[in-house]
mmJSON file of the N, C-alpha and C atoms, coordinates in Angstrom:
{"data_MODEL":{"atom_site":{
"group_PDB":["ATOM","ATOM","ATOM","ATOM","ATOM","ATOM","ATOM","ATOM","ATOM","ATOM","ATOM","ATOM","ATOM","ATOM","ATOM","ATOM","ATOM","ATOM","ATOM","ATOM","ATOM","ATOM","ATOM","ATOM","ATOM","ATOM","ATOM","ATOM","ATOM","ATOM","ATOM","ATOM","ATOM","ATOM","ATOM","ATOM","ATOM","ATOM","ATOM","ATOM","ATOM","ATOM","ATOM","ATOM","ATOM","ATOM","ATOM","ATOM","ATOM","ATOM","ATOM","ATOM","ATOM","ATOM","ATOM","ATOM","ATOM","ATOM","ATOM","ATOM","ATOM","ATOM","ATOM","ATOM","ATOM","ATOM","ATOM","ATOM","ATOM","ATOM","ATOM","ATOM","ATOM","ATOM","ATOM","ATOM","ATOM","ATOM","ATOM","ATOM","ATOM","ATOM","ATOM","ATOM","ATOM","ATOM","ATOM","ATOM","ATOM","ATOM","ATOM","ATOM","ATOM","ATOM","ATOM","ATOM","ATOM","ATOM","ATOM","ATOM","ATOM","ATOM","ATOM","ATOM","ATOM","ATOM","ATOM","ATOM","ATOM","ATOM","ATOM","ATOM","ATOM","ATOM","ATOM","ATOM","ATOM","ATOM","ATOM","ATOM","ATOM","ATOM","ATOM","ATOM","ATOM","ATOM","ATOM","ATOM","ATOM","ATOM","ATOM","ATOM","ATOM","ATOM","ATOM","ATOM","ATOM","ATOM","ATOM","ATOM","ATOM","ATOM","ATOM","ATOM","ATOM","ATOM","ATOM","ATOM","ATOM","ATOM","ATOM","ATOM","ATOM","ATOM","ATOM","ATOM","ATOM","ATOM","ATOM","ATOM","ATOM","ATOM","ATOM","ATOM","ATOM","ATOM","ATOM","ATOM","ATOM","ATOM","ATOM","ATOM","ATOM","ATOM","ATOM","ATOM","ATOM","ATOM","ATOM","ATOM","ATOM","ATOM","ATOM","ATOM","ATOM","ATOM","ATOM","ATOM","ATOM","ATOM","ATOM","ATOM","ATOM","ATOM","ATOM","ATOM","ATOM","ATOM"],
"id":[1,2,3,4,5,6,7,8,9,10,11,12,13,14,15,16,17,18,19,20,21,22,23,24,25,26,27,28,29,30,31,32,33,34,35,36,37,38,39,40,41,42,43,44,45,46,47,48,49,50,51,52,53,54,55,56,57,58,59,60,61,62,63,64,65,66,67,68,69,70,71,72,73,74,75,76,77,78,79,80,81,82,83,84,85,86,87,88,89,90,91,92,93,94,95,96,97,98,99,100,101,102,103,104,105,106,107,108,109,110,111,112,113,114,115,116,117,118,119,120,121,122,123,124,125,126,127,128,129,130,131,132,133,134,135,136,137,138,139,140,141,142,143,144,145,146,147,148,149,150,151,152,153,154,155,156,157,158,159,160,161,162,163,164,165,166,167,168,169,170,171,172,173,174,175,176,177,178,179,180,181,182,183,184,185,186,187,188,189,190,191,192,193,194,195,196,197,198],
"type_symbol":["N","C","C","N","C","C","N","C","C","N","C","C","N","C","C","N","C","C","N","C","C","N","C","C","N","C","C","N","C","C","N","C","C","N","C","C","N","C","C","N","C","C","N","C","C","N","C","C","N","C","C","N","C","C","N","C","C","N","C","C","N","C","C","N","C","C","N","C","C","N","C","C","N","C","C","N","C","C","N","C","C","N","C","C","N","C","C","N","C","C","N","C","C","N","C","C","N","C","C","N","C","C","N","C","C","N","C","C","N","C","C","N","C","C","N","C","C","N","C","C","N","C","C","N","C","C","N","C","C","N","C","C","N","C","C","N","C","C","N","C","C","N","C","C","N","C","C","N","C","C","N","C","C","N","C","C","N","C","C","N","C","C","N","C","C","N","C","C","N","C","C","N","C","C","N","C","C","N","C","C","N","C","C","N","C","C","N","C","C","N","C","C","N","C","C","N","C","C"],
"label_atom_id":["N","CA","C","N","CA","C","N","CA","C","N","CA","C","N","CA","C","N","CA","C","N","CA","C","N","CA","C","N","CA","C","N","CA","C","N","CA","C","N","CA","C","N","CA","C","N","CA","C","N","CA","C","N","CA","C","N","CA","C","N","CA","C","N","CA","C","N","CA","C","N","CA","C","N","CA","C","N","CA","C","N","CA","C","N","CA","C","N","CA","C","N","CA","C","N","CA","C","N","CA","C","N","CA","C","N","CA","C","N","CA","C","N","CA","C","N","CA","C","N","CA","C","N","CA","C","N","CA","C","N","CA","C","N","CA","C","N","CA","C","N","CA","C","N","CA","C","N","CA","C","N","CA","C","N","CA","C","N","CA","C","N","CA","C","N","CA","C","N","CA","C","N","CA","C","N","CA","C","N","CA","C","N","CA","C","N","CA","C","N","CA","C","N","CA","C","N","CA","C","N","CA","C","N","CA","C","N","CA","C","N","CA","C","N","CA","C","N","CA","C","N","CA","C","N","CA","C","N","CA","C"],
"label_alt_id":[null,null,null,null,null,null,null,null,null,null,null,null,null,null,null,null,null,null,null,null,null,null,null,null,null,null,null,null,null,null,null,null,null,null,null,null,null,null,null,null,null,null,null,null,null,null,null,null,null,null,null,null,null,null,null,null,null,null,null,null,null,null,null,null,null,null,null,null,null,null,null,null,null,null,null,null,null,null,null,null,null,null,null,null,null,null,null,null,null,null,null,null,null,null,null,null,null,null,null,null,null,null,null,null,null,null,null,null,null,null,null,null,null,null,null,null,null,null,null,null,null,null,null,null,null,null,null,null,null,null,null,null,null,null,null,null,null,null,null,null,null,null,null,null,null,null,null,null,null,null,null,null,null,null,null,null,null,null,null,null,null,null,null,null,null,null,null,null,null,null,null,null,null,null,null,null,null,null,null,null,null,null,null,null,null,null,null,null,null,null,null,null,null,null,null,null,null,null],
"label_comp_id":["UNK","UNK","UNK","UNK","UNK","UNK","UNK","UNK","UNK","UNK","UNK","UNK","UNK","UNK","UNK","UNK","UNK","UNK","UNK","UNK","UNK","UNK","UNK","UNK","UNK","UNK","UNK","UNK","UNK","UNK","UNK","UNK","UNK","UNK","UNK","UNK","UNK","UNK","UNK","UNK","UNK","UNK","UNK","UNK","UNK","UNK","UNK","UNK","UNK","UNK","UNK","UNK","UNK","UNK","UNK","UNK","UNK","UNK","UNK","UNK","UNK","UNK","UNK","UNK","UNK","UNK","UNK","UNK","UNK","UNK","UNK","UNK","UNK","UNK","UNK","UNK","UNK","UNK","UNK","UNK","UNK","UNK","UNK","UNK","UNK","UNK","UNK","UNK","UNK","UNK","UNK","UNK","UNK","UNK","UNK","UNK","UNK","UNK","UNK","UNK","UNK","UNK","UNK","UNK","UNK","UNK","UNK","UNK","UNK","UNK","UNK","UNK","UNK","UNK","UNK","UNK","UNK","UNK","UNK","UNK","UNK","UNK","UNK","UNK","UNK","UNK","UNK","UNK","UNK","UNK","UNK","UNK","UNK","UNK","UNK","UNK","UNK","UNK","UNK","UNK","UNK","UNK","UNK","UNK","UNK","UNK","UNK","UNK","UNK","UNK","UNK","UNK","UNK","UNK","UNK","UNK","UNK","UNK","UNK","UNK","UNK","UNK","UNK","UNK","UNK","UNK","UNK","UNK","UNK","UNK","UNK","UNK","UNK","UNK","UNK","UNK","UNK","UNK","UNK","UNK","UNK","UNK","UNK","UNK","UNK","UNK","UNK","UNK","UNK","UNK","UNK","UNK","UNK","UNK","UNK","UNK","UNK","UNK"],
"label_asym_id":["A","A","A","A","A","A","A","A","A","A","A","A","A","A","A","A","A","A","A","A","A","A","A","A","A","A","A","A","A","A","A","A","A","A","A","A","A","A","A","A","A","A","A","A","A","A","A","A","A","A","A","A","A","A","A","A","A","A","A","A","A","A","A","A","A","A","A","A","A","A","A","A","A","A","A","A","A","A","A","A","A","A","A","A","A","A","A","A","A","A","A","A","A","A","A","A","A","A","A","A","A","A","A","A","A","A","A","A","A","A","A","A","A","A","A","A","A","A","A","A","A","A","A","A","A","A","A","A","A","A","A","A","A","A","A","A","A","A","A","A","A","A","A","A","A","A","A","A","A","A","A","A","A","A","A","A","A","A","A","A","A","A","A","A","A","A","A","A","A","A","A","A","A","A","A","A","A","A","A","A","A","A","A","A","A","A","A","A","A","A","A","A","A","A","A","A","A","A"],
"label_entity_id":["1","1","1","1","1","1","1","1","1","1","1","1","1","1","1","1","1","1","1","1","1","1","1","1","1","1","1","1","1","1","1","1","1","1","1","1","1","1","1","1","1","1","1","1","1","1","1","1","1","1","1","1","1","1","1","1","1","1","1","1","1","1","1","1","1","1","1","1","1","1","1","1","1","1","1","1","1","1","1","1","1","1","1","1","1","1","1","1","1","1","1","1","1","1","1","1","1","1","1","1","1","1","1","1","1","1","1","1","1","1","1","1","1","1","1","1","1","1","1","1","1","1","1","1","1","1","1","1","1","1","1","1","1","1","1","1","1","1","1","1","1","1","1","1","1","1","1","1","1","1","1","1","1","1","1","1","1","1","1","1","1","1","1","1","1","1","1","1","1","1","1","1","1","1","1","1","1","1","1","1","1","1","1","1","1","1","1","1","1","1","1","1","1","1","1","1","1","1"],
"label_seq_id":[1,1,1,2,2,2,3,3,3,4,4,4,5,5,5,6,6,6,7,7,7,8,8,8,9,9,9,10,10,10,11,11,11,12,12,12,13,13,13,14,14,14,15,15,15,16,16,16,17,17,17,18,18,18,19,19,19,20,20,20,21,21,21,22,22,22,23,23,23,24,24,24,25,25,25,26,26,26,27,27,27,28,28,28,29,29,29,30,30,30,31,31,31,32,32,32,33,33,33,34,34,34,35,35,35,36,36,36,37,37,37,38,38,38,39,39,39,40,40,40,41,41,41,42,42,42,43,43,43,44,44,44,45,45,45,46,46,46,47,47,47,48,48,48,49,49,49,50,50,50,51,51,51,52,52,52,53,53,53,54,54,54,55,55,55,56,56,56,57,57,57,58,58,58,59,59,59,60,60,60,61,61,61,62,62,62,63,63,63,64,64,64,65,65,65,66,66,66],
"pdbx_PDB_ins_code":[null,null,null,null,null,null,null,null,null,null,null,null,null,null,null,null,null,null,null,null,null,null,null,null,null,null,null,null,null,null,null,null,null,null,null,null,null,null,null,null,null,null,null,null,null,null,null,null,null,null,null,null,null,null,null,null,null,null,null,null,null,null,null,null,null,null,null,null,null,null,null,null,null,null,null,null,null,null,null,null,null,null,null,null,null,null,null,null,null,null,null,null,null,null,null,null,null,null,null,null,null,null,null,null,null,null,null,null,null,null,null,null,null,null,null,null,null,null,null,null,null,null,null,null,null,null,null,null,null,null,null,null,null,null,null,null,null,null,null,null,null,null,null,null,null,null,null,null,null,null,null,null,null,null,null,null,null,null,null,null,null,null,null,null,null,null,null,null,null,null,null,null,null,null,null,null,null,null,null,null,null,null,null,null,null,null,null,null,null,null,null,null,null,null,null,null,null,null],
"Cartn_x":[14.181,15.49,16.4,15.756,16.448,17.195,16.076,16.615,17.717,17.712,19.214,20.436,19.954,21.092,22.127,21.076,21.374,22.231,21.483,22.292,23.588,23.531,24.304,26.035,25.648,26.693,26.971,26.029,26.007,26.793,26.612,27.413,29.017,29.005,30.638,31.319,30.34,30.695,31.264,30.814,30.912,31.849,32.643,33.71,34.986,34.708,35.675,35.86,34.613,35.177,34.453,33.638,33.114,31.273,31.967,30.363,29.778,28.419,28.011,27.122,27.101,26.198,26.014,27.595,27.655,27.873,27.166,27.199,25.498,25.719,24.244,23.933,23.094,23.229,22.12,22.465,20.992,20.991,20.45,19.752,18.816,19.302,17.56,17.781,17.001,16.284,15.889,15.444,14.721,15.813,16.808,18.085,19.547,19.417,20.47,21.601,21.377,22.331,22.401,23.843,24.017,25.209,24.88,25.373,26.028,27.183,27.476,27.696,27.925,28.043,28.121,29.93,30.28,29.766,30.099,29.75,30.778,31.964,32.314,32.544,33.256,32.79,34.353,34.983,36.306,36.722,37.887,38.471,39.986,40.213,41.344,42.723,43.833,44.682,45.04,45.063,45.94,43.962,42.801,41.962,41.941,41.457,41.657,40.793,39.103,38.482,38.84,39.972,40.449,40.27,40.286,40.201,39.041,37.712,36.276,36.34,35.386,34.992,34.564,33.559,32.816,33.494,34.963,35.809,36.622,37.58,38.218,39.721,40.704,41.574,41.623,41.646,41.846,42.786,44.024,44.853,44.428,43.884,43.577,42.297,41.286,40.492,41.213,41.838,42.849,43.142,43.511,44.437,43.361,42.522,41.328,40.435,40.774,39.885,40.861,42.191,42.668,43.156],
"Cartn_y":[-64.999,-65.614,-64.861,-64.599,-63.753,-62.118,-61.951,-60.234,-60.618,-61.79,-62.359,-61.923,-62.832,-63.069,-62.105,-60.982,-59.596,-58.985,-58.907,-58.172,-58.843,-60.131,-60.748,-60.052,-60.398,-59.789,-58.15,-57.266,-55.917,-55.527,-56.331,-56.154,-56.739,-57.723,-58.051,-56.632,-56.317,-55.292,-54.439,-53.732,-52.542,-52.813,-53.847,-53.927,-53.893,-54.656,-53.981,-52.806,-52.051,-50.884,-49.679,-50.008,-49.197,-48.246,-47.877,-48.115,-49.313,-49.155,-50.261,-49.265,-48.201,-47.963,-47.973,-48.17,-48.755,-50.58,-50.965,-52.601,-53.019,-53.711,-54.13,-55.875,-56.251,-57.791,-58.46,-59.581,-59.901,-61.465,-61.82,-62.982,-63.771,-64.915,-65.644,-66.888,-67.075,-68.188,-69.606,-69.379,-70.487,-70.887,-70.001,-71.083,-71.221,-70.499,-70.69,-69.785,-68.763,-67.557,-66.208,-66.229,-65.052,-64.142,-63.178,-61.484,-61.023,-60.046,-59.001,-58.076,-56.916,-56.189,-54.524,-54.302,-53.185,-51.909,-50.898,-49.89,-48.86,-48.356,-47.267,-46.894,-45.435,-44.516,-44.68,-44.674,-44.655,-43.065,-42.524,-41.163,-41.203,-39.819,-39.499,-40.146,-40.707,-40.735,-39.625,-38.731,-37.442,-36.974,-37.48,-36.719,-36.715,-35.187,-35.211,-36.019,-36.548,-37.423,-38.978,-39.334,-40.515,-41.694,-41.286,-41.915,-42.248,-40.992,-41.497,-43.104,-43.79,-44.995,-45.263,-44.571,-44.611,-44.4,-44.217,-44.017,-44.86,-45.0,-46.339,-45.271,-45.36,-44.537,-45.89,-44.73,-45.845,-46.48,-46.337,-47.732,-48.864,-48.277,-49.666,-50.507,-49.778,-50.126,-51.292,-50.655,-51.514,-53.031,-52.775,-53.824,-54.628,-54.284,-55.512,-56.167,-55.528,-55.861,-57.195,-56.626,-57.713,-59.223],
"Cartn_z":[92.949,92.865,91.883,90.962,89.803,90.49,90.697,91.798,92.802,93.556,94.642,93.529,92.869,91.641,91.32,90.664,90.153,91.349,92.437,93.206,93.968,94.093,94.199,93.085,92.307,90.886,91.126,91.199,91.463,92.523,94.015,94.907,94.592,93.904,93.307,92.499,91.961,90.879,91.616,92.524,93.451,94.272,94.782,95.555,94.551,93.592,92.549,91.835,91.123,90.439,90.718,92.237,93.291,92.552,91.338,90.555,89.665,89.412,88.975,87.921,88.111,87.168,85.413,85.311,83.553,83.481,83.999,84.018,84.094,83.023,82.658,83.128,84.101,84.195,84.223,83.088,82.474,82.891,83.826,84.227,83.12,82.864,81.72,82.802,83.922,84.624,83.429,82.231,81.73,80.703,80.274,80.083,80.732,81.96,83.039,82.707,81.825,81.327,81.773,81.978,82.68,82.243,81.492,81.106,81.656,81.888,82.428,80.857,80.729,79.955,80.686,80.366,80.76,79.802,79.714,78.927,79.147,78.272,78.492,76.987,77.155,76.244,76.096,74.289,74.268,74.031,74.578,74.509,74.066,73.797,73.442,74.819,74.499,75.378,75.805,75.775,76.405,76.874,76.721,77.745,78.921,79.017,81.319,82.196,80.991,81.905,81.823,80.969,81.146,82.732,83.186,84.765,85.698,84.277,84.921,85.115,85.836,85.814,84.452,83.606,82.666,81.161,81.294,80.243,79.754,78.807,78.254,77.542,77.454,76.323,75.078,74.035,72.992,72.997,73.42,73.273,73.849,75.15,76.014,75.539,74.659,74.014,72.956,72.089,70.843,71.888,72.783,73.444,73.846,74.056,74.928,73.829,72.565,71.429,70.866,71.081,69.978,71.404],
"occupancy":[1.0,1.0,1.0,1.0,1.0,1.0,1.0,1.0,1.0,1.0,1.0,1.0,1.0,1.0,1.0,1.0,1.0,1.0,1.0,1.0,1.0,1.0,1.0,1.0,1.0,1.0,1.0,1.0,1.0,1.0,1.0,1.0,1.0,1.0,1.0,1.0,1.0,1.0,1.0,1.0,1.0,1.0,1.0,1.0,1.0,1.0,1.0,1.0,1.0,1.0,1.0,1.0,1.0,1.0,1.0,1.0,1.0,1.0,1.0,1.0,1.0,1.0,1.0,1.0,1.0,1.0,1.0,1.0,1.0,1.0,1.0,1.0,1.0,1.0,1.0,1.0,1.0,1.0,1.0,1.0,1.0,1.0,1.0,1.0,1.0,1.0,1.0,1.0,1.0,1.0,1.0,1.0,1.0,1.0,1.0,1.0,1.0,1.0,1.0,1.0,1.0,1.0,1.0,1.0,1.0,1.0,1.0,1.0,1.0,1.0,1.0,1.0,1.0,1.0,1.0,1.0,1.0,1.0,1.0,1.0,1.0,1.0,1.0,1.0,1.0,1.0,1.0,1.0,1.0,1.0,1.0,1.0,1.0,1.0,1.0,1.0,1.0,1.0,1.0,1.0,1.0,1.0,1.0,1.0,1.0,1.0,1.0,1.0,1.0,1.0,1.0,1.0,1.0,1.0,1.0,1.0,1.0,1.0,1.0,1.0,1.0,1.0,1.0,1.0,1.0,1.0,1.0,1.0,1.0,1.0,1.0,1.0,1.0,1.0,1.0,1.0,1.0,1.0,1.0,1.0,1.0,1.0,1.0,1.0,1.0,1.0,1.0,1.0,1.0,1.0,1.0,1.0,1.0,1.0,1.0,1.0,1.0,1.0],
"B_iso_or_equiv":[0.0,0.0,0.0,0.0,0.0,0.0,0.0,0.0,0.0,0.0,0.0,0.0,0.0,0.0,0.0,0.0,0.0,0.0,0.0,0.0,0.0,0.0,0.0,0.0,0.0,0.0,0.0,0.0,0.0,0.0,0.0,0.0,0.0,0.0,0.0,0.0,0.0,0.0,0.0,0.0,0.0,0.0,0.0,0.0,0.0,0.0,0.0,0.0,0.0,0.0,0.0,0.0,0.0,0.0,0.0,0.0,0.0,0.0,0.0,0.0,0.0,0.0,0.0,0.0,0.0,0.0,0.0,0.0,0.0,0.0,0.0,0.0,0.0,0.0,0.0,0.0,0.0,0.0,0.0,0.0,0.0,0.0,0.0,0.0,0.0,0.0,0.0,0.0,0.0,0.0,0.0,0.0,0.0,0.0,0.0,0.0,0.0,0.0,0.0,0.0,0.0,0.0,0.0,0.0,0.0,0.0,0.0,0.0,0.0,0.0,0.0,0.0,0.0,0.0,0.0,0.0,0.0,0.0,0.0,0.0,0.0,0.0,0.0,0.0,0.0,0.0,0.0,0.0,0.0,0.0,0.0,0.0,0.0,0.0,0.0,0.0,0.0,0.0,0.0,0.0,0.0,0.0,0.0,0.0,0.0,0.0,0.0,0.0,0.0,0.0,0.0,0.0,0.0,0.0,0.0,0.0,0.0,0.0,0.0,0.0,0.0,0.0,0.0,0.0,0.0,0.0,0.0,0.0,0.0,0.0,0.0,0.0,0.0,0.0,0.0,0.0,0.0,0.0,0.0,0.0,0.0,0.0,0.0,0.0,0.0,0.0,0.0,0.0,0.0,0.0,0.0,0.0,0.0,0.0,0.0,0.0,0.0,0.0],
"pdbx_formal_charge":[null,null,null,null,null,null,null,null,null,null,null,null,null,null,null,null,null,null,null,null,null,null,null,null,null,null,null,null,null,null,null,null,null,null,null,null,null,null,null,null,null,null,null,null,null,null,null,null,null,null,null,null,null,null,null,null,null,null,null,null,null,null,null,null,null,null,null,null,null,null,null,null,null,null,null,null,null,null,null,null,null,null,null,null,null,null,null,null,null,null,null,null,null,null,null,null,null,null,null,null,null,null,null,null,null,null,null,null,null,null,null,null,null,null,null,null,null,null,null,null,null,null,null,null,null,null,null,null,null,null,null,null,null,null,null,null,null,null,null,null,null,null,null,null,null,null,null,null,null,null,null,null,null,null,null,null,null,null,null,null,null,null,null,null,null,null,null,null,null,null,null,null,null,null,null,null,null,null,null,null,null,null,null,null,null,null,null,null,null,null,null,null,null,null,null,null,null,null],
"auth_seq_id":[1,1,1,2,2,2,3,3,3,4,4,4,5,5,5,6,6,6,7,7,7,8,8,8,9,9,9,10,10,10,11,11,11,12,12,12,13,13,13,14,14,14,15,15,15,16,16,16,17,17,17,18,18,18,19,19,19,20,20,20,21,21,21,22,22,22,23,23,23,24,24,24,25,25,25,26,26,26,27,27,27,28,28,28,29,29,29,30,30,30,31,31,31,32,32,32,33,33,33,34,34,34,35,35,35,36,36,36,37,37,37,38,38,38,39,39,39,40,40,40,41,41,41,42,42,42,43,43,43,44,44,44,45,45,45,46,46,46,47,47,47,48,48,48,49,49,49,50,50,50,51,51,51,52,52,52,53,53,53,54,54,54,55,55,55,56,56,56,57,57,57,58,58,58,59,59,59,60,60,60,61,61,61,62,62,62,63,63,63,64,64,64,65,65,65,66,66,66],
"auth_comp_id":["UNK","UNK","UNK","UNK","UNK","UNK","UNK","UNK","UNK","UNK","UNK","UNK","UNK","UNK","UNK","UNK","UNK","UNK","UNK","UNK","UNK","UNK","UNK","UNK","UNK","UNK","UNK","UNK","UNK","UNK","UNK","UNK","UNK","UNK","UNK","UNK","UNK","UNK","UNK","UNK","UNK","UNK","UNK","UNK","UNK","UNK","UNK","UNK","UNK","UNK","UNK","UNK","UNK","UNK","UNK","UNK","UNK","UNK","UNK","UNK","UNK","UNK","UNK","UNK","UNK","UNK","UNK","UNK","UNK","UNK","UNK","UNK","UNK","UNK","UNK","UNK","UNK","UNK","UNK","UNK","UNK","UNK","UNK","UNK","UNK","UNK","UNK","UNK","UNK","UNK","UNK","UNK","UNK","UNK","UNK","UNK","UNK","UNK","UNK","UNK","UNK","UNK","UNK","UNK","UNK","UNK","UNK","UNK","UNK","UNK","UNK","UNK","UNK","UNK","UNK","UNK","UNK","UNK","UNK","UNK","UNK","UNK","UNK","UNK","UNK","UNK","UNK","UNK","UNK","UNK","UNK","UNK","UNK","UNK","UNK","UNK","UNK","UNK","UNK","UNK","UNK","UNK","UNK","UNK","UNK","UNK","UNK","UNK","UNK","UNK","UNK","UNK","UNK","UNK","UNK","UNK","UNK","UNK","UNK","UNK","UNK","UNK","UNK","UNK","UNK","UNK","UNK","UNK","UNK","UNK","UNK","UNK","UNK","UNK","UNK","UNK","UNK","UNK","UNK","UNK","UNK","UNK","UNK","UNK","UNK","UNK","UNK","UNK","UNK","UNK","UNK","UNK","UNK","UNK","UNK","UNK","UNK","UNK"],
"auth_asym_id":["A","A","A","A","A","A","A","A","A","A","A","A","A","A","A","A","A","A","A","A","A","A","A","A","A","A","A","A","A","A","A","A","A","A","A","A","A","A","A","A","A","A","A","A","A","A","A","A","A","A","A","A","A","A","A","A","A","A","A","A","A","A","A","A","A","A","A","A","A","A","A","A","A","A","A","A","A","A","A","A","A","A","A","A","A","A","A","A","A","A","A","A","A","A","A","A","A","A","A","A","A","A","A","A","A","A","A","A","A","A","A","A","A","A","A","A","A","A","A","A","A","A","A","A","A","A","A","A","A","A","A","A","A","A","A","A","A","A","A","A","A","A","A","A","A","A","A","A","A","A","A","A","A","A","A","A","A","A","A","A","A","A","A","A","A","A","A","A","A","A","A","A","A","A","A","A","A","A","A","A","A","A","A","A","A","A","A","A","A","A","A","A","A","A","A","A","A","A"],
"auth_atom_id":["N","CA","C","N","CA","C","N","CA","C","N","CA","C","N","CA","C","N","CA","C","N","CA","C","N","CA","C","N","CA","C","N","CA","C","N","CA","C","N","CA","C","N","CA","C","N","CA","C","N","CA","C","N","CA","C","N","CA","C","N","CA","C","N","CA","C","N","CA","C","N","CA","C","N","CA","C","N","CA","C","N","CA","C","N","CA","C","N","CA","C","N","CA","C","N","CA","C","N","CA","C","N","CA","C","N","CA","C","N","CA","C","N","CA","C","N","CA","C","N","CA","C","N","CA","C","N","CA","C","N","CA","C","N","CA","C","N","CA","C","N","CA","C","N","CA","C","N","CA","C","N","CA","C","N","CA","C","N","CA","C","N","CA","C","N","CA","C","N","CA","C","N","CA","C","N","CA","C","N","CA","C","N","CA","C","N","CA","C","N","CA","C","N","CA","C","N","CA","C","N","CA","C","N","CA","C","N","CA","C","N","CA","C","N","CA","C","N","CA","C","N","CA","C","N","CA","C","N","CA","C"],
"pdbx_PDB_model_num":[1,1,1,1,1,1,1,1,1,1,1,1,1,1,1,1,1,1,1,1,1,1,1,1,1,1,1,1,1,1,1,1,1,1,1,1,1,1,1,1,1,1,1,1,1,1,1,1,1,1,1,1,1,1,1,1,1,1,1,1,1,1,1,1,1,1,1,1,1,1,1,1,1,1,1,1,1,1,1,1,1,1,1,1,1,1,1,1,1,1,1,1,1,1,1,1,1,1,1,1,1,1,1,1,1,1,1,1,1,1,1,1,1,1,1,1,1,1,1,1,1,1,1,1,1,1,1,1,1,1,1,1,1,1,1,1,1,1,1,1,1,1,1,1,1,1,1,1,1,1,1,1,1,1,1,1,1,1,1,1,1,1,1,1,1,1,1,1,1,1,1,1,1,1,1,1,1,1,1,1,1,1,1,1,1,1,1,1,1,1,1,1,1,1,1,1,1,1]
}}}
């Protein structure tokens, strides 16, 4: 049931930001809790890989923090 779950969420993931591979999703069955946890790497605004999936610019970082 736990594995439905996961992939259940994984396939949400993937219609939205088409990878899933920096998204971590942690199922706990025995207290009904459920995780997502993105992962990206923060960069310079003026960097050229700004636009990876796997990237963040620091302003937009600043902005989601506060």
């Amino acid at each position: 049931m736990i594995r439905i779950l996961e992939d259940v969420f994984r396939n949400m993931i993937r219609k939205k930001y088409v990878e899933d591979d920096n998204f971590d999703i942690i199922v706990n069955a025995d207290k009904g809790d459920l995780e997502i946890w993105r992962f990206r790497e923060i960069v310079d605004d003026n960097s050229e890989d700004i636009w990876d999936h796997d990237k963040i610019s620091l302003t937009e970082a600043q902005k989601d923090r506060a």
